[in-house]
C-alpha positions in Angstrom: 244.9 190.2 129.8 247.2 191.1 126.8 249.0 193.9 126.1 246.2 195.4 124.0 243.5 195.2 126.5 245.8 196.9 129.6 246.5 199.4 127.4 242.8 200.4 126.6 241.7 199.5 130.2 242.2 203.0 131.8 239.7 204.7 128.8 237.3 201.8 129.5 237.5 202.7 133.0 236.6 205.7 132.7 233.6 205.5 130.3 232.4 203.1 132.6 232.8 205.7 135.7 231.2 208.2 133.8 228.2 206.2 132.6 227.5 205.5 136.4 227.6 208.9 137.3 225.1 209.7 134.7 222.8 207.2 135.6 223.2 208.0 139.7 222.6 212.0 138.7 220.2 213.6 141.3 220.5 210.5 143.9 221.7 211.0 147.4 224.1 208.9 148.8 221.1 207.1 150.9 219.6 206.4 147.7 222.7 204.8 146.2 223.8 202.8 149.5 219.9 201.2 149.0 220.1 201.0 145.2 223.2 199.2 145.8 222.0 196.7 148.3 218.7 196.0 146.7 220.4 195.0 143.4 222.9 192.8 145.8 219.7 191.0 147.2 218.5 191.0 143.1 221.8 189.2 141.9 221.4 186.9 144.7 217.8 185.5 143.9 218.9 185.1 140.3 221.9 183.1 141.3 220.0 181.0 143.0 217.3 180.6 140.4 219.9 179.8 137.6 222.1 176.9 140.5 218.7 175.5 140.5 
């Protein structure tokens, strides 16, 4: 990366944390863990789809 974009990477970092909790607001860690893993099994069907 240069010297610009490690610079501004901590403040993208942290918009980016902040955007997730927003969007996770009012789940339960149960509901995150399956979240997470459904869009796992998601990103794995489109790989596949696109490799074929």
């Amino acid at each position: 990366m240069t010297d610009n974009a490690l610079a501004k990477a901590p403040a993208v970092r942290e918009v980016l944390r902040q955007g997730s909790v927003d969007a996770l607001a009012g789940f339960g860690e149960d509901e995150i863990t399956t979240l997470c893993a459904l869009l796992r099994r998601l990103n794995e069907n489109l790989d596949r789809m696109v490799a074929e």
